[in-house]
C-alpha positions as CSV (number, residue, x, y, z in Angstrom):
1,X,-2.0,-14.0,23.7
2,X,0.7,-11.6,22.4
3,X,1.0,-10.2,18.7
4,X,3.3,-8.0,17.5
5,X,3.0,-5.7,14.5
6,X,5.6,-4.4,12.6
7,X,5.0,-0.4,10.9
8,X,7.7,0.4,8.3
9,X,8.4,4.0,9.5
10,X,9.9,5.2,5.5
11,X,7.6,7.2,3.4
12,X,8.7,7.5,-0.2
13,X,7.5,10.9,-2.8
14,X,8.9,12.4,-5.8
15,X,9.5,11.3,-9.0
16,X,10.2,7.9,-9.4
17,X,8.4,7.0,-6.3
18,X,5.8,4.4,-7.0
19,X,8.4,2.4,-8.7
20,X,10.7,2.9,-5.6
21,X,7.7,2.1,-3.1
22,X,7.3,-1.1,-5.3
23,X,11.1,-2.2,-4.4
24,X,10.9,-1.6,-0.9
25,X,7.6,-3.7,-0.5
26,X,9.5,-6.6,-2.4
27,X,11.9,-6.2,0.7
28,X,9.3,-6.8,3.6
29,X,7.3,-9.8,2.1
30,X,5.5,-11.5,-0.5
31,X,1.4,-10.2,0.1
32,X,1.7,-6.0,0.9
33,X,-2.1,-4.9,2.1
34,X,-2.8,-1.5,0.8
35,X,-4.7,0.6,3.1
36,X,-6.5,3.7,0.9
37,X,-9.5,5.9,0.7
38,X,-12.7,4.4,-1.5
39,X,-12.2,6.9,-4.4
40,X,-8.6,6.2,-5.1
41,X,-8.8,2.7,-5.3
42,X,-11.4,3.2,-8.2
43,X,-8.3,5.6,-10.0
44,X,-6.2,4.7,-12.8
45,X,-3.6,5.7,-10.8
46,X,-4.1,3.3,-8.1
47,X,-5.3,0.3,-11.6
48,X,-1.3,1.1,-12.6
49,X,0.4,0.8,-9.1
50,X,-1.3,-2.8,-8.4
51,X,-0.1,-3.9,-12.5
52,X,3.6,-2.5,-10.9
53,X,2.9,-4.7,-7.7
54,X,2.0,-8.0,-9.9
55,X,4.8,-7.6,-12.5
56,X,7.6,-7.7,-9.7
57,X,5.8,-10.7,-8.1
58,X,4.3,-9.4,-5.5
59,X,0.1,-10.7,-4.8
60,X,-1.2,-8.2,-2.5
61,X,-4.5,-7.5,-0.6
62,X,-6.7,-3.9,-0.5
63,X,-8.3,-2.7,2.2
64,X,-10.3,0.6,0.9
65,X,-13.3,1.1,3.5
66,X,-11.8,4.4,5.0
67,X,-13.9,7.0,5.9
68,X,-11.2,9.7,6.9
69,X,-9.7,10.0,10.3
70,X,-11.1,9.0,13.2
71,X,-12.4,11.3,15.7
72,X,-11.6,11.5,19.1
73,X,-15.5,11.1,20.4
C-alpha cells in the first residue's frame, strides 16, 4: 500500500504572523492538525490562535503528546 504525505516547507514569524499562518492553512484544506508541546496548548496564546482558526472556518484537530525531540537511541 502506498501513502503519500505532503509537508508544507513555509514557516511564517513576525508580526502579524498568526493571522498570516491562519490564511495559508485556509489554502491547504478544511481540518489543519496542530502538532505542539503539552504546555502550550494549555496557553492563552495557543486558546486565541484556535478562536482565529474557527472564525475563518477552519475545524481543526490537536495533537499535543510531545515530549521533545526524539533521540537517536
Amino acid at each position: 500500500m502506498m501513502t503519500e504525505l505532503l509537508l508544507p516547507k513555509k514557516s511564517i514569524f513576525g508580526k502579524g504572523a498568526v493571522a498570516q499562518a491562519v490564511e495559508e492553512l485556509k489554502k491547504l484544506g478544511e481540518k489543519p492538525l496542530v502538532v505542539t508541546g503539552p504546555h502550550l496548548v494549555k496557553s492563552s496564546m495557543f486558546s486565541d490562535f484556535g478562536d482565529l482558526l474557527l472564525e475563518a472556518g477552519l475545524s481543526y484537530g490537536v495533537f499535543s503528546d510531545l515530549l521533545g525531540e526524539p533521540t537517536v537511541d
